[in-house]
N, C-alpha and C positions, 0 to 999 in steps of 0.2 A: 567906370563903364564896364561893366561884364563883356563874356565874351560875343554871346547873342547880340547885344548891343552894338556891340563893332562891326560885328557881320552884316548886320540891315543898312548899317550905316555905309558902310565903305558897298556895298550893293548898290543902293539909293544912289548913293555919290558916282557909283558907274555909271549907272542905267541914267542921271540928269546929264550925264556928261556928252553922253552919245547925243544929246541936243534936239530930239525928236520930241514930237508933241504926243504923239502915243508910242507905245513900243510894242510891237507885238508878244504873244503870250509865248513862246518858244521861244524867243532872244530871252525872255527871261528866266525862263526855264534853265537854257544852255550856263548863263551866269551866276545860277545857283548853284547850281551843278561845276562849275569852274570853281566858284569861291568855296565849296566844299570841300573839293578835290584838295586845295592847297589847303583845308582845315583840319579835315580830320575823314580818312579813306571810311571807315564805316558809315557815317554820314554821308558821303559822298553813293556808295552804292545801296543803301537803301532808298535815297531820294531815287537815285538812279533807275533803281527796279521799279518804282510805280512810275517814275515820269515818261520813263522807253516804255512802259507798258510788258515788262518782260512776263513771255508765254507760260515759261516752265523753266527748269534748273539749269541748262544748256545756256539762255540766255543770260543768265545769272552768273553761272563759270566763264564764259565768254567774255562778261565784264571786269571781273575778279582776274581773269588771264591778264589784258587788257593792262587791267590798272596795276599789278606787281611787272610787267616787263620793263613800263614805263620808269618803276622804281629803280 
């Protein structure tokens, strides 16, 4: 299984876990963005910049702050 493969997979197996019959589109969003995060940080902020919808560069530094402080 590649690594794409594990990620939808171990996603999927969240998102059925939480036991809901629909899940809404931002919890799913949030869990992408989670399982990113723990994958691999460029991935994580560029999902991140179109999903926040970021303005301009500020918002973009802001997340970039953000996610090295947490490192």
């Amino acid at each position: 299984m590649n690594l794409i493969e594990a990620f939808i997979d171990d996603l999927e197996r969240d998102l059925r876990e939480m036991g809901e019959k629909e899940i809404p589109s931002h919890q799913i969003g949030e869990r992408v963005m989670a399982k990113l995060h723990e994958l691999n940080d460029i991935a994580y902020v560029r999902f991140a910049s179109v999903y926040r919808e970021f303005k301009d560069v500020n918002d973009f530094l802001s997340e970039l702050k953000s996610l090295l402080s947490n490192k």
